[in-house]
mmCIF file of the N, C-alpha and C atoms, coordinates in Angstrom:
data_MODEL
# 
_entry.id   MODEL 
# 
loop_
_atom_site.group_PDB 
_atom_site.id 
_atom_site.type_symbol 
_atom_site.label_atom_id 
_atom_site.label_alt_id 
_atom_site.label_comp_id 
_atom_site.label_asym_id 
_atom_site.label_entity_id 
_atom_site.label_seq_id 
_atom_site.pdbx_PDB_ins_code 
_atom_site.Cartn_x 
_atom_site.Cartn_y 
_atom_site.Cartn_z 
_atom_site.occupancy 
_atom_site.B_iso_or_equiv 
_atom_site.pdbx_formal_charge 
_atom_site.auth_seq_id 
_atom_site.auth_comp_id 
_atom_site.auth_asym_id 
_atom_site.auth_atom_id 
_atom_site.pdbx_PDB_model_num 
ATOM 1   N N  . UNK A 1 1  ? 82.036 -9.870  28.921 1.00 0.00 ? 1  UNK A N  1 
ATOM 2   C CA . UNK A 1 1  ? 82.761 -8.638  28.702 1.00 0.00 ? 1  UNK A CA 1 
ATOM 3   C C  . UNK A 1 1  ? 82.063 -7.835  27.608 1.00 0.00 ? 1  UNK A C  1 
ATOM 4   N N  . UNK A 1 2  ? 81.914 -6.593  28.214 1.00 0.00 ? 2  UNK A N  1 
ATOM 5   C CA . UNK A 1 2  ? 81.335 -5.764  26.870 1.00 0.00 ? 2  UNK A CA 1 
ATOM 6   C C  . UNK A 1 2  ? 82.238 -5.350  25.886 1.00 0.00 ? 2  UNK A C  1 
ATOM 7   N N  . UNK A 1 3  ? 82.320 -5.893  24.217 1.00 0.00 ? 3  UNK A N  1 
ATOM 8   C CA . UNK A 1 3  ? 82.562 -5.632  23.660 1.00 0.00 ? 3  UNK A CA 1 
ATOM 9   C C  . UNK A 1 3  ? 82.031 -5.136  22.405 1.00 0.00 ? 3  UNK A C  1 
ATOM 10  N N  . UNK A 1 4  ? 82.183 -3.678  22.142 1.00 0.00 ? 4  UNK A N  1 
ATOM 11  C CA . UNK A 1 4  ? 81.350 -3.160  21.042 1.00 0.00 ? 4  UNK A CA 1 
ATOM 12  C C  . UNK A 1 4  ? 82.318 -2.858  19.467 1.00 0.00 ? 4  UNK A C  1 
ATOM 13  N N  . UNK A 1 5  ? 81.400 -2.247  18.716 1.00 0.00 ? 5  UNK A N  1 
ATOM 14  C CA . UNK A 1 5  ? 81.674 -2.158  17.719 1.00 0.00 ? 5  UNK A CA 1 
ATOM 15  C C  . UNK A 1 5  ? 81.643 -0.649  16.778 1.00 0.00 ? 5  UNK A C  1 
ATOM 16  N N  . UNK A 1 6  ? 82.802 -0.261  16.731 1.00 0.00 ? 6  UNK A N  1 
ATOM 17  C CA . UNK A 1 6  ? 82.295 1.321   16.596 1.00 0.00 ? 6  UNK A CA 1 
ATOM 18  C C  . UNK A 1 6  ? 82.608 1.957   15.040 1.00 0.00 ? 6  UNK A C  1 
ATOM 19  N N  . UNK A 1 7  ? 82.412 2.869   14.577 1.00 0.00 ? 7  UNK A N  1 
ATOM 20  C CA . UNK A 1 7  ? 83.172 3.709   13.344 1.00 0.00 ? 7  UNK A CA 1 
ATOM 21  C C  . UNK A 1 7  ? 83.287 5.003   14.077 1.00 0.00 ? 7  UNK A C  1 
ATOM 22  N N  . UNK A 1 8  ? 84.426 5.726   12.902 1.00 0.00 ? 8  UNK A N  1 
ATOM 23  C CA . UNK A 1 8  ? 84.974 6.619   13.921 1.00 0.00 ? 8  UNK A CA 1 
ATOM 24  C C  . UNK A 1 8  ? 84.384 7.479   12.655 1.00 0.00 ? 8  UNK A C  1 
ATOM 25  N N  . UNK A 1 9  ? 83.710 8.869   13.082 1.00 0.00 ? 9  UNK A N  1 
ATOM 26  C CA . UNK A 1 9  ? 83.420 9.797   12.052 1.00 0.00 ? 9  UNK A CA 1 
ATOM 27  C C  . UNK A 1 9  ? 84.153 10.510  11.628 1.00 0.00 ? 9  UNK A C  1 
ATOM 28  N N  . UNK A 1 10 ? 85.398 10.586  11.932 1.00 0.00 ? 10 UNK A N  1 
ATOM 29  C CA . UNK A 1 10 ? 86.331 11.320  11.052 1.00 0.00 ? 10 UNK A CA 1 
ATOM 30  C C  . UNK A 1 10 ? 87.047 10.791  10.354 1.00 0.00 ? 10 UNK A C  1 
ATOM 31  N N  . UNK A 1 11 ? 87.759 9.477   10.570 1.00 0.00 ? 11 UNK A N  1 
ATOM 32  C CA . UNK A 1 11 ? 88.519 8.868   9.626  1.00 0.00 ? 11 UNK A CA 1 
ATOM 33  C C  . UNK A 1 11 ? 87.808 7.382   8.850  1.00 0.00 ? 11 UNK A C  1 
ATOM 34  N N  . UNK A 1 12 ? 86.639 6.856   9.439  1.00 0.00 ? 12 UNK A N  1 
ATOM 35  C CA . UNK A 1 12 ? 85.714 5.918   9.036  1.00 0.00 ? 12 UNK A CA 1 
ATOM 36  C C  . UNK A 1 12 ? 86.199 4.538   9.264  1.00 0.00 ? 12 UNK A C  1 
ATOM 37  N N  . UNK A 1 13 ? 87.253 4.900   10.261 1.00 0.00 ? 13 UNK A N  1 
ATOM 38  C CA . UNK A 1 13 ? 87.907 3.063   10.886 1.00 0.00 ? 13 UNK A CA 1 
ATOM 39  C C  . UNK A 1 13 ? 86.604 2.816   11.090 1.00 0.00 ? 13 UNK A C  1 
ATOM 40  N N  . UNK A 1 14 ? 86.355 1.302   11.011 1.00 0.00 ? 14 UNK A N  1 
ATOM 41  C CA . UNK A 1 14 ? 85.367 0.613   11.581 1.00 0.00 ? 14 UNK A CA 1 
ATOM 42  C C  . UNK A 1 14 ? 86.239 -0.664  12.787 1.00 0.00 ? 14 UNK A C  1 
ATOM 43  N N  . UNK A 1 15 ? 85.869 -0.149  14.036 1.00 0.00 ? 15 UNK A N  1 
ATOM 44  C CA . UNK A 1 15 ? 86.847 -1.134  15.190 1.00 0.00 ? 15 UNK A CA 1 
ATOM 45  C C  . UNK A 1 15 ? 86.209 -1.829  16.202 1.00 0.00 ? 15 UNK A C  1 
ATOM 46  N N  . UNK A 1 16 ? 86.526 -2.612  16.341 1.00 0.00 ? 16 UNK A N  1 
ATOM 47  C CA . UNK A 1 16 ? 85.937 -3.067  17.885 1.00 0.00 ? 16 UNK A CA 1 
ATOM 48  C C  . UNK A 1 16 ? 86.704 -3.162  19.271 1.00 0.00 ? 16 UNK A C  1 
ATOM 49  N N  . UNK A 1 17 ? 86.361 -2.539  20.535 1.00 0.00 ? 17 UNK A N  1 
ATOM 50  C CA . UNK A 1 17 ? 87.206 -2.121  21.420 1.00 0.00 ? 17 UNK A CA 1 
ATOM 51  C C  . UNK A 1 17 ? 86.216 -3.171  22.674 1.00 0.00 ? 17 UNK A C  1 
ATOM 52  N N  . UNK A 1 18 ? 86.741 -2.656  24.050 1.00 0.00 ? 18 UNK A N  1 
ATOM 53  C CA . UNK A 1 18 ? 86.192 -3.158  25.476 1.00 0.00 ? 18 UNK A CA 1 
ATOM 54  C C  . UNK A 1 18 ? 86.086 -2.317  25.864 1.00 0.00 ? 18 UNK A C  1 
ATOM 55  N N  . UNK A 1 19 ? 84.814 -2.099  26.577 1.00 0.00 ? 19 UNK A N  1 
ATOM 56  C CA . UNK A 1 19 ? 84.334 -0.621  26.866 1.00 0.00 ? 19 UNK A CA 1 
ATOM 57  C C  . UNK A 1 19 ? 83.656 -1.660  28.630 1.00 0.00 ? 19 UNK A C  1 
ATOM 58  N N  . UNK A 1 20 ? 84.617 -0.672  29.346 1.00 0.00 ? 20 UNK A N  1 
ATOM 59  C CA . UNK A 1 20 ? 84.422 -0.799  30.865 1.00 0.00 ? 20 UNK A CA 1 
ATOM 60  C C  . UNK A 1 20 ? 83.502 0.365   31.481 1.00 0.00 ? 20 UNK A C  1 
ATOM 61  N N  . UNK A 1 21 ? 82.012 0.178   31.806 1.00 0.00 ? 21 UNK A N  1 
ATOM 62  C CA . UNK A 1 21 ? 81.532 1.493   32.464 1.00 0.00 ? 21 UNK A CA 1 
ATOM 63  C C  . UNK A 1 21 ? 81.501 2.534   32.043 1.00 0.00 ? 21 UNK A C  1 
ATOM 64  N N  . UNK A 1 22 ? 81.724 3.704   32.330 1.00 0.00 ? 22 UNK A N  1 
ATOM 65  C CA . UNK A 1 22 ? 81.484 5.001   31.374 1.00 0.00 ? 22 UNK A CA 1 
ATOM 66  C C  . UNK A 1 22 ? 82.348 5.420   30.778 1.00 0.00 ? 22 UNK A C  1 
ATOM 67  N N  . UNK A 1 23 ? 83.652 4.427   30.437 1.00 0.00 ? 23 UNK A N  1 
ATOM 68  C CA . UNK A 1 23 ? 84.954 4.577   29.823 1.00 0.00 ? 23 UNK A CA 1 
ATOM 69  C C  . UNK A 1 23 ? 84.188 5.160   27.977 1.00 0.00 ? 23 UNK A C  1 
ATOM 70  N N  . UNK A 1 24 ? 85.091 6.021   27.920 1.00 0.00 ? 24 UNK A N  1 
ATOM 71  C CA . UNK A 1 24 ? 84.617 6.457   26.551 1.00 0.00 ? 24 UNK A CA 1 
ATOM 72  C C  . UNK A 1 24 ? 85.744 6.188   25.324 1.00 0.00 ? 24 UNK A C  1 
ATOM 73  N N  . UNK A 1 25 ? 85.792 5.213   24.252 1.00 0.00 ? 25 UNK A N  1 
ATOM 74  C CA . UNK A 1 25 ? 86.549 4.631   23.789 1.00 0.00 ? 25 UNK A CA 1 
ATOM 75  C C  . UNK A 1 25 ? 87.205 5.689   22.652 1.00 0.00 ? 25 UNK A C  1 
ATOM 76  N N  . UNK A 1 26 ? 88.227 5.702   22.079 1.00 0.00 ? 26 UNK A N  1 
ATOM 77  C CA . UNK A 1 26 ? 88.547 6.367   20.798 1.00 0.00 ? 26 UNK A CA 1 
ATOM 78  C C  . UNK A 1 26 ? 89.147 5.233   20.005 1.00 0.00 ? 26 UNK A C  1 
ATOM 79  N N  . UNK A 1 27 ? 89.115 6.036   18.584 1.00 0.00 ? 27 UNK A N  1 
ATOM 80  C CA . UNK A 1 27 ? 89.840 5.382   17.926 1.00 0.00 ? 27 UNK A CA 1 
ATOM 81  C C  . UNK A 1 27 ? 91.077 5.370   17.912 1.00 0.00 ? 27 UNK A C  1 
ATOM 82  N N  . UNK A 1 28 ? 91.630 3.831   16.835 1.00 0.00 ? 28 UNK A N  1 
ATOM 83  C CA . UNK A 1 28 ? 92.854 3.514   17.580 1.00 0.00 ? 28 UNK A CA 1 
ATOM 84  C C  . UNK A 1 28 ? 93.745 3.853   16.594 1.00 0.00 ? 28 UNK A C  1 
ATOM 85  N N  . UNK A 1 29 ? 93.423 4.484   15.231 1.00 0.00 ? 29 UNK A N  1 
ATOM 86  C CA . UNK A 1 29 ? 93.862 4.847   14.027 1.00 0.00 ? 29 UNK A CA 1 
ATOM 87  C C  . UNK A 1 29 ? 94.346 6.444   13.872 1.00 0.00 ? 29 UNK A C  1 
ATOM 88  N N  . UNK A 1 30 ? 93.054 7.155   14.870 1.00 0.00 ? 30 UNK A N  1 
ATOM 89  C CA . UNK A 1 30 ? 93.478 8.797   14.915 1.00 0.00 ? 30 UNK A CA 1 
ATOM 90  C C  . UNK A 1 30 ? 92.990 9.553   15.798 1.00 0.00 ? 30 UNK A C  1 
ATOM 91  N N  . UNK A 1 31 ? 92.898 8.386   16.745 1.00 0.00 ? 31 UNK A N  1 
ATOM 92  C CA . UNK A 1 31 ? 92.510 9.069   18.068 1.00 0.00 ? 31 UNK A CA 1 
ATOM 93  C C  . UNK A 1 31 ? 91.243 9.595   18.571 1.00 0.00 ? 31 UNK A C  1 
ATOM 94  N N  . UNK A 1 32 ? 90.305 9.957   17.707 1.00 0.00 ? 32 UNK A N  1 
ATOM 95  C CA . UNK A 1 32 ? 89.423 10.704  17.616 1.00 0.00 ? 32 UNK A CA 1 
ATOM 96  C C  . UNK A 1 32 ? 88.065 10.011  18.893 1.00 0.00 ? 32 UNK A C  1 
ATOM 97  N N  . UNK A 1 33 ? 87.377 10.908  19.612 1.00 0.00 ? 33 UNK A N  1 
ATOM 98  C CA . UNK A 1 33 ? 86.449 10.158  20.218 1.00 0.00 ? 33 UNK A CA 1 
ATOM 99  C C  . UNK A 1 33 ? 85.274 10.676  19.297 1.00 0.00 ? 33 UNK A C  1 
ATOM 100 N N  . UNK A 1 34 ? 84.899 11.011  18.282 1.00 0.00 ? 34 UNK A N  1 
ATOM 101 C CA . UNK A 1 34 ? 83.844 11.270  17.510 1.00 0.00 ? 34 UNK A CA 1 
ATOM 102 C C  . UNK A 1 34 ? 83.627 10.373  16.583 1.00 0.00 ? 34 UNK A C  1 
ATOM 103 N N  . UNK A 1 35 ? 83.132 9.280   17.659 1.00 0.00 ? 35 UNK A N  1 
ATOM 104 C CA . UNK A 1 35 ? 82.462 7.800   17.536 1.00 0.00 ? 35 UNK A CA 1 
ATOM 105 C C  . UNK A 1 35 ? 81.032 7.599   16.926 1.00 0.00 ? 35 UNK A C  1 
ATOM 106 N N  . UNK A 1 36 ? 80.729 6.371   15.975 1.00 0.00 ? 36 UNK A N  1 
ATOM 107 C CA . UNK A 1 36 ? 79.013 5.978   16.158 1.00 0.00 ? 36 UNK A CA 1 
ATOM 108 C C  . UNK A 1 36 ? 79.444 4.165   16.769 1.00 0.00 ? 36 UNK A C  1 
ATOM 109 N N  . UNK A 1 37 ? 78.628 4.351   17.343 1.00 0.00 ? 37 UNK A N  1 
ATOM 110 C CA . UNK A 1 37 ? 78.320 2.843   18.086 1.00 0.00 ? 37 UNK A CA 1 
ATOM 111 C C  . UNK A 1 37 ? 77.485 2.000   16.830 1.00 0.00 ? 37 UNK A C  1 
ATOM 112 N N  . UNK A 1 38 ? 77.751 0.914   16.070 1.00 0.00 ? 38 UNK A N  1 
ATOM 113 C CA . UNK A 1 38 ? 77.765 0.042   15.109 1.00 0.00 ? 38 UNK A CA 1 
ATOM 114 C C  . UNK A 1 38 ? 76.194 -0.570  16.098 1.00 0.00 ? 38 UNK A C  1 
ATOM 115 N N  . UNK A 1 39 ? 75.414 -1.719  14.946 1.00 0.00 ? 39 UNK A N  1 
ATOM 116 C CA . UNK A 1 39 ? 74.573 -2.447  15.950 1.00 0.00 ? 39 UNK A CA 1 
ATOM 117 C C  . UNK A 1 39 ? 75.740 -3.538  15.527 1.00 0.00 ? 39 UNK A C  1 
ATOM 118 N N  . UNK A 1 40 ? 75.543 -4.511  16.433 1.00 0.00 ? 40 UNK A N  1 
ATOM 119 C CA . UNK A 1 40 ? 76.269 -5.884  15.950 1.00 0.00 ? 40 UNK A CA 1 
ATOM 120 C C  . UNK A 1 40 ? 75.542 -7.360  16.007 1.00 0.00 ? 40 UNK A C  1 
ATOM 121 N N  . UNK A 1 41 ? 75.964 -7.953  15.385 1.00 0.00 ? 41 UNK A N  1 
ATOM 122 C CA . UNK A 1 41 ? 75.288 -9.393  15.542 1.00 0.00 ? 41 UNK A CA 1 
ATOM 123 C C  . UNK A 1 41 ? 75.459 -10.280 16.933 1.00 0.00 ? 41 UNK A C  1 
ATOM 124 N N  . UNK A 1 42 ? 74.911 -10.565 17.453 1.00 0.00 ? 42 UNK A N  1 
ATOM 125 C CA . UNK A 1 42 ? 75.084 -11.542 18.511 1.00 0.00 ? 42 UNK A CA 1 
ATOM 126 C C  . UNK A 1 42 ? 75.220 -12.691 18.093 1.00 0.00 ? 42 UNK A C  1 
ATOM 127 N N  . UNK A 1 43 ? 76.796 -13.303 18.666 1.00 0.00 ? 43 UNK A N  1 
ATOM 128 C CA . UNK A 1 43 ? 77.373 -14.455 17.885 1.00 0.00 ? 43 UNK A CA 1 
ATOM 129 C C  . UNK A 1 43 ? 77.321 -15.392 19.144 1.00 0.00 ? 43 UNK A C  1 
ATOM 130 N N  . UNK A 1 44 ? 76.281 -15.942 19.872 1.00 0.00 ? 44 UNK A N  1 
ATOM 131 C CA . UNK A 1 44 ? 76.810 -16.967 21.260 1.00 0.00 ? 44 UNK A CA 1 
ATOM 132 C C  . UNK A 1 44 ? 75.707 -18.205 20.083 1.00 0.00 ? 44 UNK A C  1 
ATOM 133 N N  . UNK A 1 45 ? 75.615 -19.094 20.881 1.00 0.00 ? 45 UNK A N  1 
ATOM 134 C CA . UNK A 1 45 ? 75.066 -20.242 20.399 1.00 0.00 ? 45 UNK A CA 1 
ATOM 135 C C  . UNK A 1 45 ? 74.563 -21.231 21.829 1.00 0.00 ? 45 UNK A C  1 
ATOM 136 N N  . UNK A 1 46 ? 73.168 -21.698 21.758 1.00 0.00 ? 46 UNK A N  1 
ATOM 137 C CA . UNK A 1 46 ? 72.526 -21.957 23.161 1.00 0.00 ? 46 UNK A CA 1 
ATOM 138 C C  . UNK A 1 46 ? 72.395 -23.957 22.504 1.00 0.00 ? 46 UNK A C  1 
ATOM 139 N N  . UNK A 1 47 ? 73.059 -24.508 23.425 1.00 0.00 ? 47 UNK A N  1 
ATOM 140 C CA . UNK A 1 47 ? 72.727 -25.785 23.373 1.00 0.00 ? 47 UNK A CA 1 
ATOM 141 C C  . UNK A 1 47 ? 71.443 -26.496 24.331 1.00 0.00 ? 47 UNK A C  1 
ATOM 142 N N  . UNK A 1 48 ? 70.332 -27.081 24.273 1.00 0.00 ? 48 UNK A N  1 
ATOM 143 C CA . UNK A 1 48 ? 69.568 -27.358 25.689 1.00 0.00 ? 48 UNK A CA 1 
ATOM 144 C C  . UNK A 1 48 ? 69.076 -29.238 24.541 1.00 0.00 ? 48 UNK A C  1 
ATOM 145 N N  . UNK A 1 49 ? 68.593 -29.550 25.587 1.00 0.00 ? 49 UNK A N  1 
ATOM 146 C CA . UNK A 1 49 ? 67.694 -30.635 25.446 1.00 0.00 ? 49 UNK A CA 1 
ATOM 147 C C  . UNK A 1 49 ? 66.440 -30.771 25.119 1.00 0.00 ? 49 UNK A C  1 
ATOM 148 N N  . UNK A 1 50 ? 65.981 -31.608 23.924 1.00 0.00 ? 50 UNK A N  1 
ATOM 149 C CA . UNK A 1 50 ? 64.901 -30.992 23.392 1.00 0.00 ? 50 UNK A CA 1 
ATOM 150 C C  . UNK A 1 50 ? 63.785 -31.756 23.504 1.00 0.00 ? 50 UNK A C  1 
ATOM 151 N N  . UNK A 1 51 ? 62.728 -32.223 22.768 1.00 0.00 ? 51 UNK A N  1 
ATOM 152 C CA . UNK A 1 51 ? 62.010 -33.550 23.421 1.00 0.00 ? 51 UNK A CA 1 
ATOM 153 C C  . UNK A 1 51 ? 62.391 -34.628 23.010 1.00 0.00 ? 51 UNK A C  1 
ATOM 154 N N  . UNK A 1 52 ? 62.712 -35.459 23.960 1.00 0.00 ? 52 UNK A N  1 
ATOM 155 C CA . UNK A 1 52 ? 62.957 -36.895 23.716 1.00 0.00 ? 52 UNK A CA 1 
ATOM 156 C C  . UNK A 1 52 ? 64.502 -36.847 24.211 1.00 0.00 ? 52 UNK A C  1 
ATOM 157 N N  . UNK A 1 53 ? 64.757 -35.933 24.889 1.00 0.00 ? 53 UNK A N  1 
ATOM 158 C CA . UNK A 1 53 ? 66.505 -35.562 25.303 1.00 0.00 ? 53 UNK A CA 1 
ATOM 159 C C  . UNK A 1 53 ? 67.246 -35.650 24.215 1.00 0.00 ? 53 UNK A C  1 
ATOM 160 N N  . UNK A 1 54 ? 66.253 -35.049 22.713 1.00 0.00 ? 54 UNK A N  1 
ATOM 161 C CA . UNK A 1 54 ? 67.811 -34.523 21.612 1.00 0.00 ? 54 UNK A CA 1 
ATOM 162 C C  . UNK A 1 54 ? 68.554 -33.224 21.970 1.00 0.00 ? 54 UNK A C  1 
ATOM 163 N N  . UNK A 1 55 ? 69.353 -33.411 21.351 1.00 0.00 ? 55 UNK A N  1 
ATOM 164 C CA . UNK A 1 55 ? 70.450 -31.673 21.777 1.00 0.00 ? 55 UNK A CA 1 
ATOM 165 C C  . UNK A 1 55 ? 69.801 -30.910 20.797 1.00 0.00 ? 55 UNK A C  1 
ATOM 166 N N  . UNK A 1 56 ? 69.306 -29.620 21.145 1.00 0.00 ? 56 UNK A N  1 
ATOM 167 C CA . UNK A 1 56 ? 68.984 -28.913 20.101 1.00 0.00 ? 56 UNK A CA 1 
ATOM 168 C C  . UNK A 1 56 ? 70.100 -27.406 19.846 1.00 0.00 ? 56 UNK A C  1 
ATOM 169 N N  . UNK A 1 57 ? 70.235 -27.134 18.848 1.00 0.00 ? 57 UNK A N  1 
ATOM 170 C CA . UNK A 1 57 ? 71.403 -26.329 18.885 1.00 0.00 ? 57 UNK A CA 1 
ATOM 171 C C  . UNK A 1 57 ? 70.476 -24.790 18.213 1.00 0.00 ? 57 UNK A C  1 
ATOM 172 N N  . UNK A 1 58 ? 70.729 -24.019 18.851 1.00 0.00 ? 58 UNK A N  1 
ATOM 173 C CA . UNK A 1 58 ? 70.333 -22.504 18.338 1.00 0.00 ? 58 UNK A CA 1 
ATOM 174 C C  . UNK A 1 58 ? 71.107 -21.579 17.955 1.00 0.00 ? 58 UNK A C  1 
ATOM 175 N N  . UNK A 1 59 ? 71.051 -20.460 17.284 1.00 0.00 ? 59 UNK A N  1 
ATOM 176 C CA . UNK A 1 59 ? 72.089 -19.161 17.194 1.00 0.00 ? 59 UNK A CA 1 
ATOM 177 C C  . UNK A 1 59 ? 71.186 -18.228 17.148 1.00 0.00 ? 59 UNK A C  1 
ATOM 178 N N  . UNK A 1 60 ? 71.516 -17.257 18.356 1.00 0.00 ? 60 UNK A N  1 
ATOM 179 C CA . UNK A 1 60 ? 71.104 -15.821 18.349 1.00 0.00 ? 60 UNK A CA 1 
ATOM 180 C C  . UNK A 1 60 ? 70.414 -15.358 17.251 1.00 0.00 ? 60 UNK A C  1 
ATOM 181 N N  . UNK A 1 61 ? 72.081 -15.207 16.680 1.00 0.00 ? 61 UNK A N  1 
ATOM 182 C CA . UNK A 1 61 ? 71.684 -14.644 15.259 1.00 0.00 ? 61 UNK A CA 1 
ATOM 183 C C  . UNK A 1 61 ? 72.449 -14.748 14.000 1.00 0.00 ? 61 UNK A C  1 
ATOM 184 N N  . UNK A 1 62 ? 72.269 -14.577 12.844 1.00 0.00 ? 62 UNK A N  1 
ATOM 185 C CA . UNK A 1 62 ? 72.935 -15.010 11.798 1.00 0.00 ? 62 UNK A CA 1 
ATOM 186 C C  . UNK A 1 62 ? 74.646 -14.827 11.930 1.00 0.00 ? 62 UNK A C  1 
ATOM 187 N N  . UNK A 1 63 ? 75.491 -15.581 11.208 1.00 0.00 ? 63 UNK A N  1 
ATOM 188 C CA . UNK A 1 63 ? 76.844 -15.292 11.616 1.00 0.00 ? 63 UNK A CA 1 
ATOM 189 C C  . UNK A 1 63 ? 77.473 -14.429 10.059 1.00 0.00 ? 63 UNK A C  1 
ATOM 190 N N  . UNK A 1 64 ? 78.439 -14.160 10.637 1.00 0.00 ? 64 UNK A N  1 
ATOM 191 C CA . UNK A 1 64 ? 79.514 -13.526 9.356  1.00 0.00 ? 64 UNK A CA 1 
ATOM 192 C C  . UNK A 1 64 ? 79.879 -14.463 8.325  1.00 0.00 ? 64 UNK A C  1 
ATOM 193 N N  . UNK A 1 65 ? 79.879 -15.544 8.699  1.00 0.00 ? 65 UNK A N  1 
ATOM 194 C CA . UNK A 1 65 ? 79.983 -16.518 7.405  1.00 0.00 ? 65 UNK A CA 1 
ATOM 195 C C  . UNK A 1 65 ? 79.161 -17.049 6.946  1.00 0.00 ? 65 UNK A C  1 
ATOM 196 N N  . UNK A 1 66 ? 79.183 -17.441 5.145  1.00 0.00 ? 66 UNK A N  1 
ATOM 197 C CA . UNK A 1 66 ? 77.957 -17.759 4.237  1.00 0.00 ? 66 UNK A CA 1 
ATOM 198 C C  . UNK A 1 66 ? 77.486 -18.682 4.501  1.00 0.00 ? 66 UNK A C  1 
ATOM 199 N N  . UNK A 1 67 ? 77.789 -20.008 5.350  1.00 0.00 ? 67 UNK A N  1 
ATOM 200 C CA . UNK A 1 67 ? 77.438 -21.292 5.607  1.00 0.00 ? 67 UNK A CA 1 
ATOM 201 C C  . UNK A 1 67 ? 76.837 -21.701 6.133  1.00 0.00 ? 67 UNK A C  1 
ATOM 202 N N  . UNK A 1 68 ? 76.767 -20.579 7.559  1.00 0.00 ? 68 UNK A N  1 
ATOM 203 C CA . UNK A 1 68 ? 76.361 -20.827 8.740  1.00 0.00 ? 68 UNK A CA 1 
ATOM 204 C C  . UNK A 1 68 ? 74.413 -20.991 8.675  1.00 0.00 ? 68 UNK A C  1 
ATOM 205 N N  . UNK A 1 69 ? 74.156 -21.497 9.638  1.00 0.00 ? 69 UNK A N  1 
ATOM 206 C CA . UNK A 1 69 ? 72.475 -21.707 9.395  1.00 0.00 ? 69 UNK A CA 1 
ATOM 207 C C  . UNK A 1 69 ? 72.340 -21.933 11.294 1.00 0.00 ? 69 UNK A C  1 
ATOM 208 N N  . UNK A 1 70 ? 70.742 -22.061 11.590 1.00 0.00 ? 70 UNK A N  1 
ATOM 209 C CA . UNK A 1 70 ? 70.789 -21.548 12.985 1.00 0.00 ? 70 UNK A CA 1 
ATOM 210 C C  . UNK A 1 70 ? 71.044 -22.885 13.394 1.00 0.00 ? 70 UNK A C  1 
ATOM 211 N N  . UNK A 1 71 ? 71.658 -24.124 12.605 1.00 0.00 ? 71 UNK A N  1 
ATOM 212 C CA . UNK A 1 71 ? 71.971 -25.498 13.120 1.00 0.00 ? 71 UNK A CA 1 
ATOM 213 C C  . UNK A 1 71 ? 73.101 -25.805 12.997 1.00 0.00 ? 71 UNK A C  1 
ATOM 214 N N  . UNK A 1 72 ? 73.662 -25.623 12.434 1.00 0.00 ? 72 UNK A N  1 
ATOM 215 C CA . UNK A 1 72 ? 75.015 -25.601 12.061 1.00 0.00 ? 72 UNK A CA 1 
ATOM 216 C C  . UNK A 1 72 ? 76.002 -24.797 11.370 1.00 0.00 ? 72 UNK A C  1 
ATOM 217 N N  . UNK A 1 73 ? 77.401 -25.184 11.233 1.00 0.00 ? 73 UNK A N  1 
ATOM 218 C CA . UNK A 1 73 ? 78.141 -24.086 10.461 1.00 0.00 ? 73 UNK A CA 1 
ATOM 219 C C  . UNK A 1 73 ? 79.621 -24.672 10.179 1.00 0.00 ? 73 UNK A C  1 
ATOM 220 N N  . UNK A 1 74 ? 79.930 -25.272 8.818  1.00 0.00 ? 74 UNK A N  1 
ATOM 221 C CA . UNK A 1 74 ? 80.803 -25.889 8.278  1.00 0.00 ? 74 UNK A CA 1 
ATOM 222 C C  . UNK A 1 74 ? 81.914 -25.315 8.425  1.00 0.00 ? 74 UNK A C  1 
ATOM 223 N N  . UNK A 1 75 ? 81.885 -24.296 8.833  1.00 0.00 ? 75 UNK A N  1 
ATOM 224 C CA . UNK A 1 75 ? 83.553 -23.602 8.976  1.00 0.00 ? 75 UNK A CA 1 
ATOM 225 C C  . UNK A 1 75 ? 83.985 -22.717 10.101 1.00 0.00 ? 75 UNK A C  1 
ATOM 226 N N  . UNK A 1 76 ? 82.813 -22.572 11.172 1.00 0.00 ? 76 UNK A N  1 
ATOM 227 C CA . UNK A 1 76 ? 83.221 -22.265 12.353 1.00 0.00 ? 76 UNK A CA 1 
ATOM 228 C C  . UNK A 1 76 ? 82.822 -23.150 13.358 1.00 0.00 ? 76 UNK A C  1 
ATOM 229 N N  . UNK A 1 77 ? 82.641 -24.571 12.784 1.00 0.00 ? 77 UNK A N  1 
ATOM 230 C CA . UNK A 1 77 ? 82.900 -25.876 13.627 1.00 0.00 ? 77 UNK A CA 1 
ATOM 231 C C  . UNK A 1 77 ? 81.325 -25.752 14.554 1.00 0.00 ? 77 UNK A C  1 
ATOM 232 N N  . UNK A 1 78 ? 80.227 -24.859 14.208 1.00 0.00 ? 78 UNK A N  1 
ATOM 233 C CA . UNK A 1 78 ? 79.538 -24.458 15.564 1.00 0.00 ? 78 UNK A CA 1 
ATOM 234 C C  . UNK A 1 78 ? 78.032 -26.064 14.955 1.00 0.00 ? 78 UNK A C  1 
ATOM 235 N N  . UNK A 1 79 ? 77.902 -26.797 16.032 1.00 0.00 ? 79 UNK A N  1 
ATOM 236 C CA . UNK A 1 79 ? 76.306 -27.573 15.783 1.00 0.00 ? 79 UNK A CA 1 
ATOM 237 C C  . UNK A 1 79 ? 77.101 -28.745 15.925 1.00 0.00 ? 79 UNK A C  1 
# 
């Protein structure tokens, strides 16, 4: 599901909505569609088999919490 991440230029909510196709999202604070599209982090995490059939654990990309590392992460349970 596409979910993005937006600020709204008039009132400076920062939100994240589901944006279906050429659906054009507003904000949910003042309505406004005079949007910027945020970049965001890609939060999935890829498990595969590595040599010798260890599990190797990856992350996209860095997470929102201080802990996290691309192997593990003490408080969102991820590795």
């Amino acid at each position: 599901m596409p979910i993005f991440e937006f600020k709204c230029n008039d009132c400076q909510n920062e939100f994240e909505t589901l944006v279906m196709g050429s659906a054009k999202p507003e904000c949910p604070s003042c309505n406004s569609m005079d949007l910027m599209k945020l970049m965001s982090a890609c939060g999935f995490v890829s498990k595969s088999a590595g040599p010798g059939g260890q599990t190797q654990t990856t992350s996209s990309a860095a997470s929102g919490c201080g802990s996290c590392s691309s192997s593990s992460c003490s408080s969102c349970s991820i590795g």
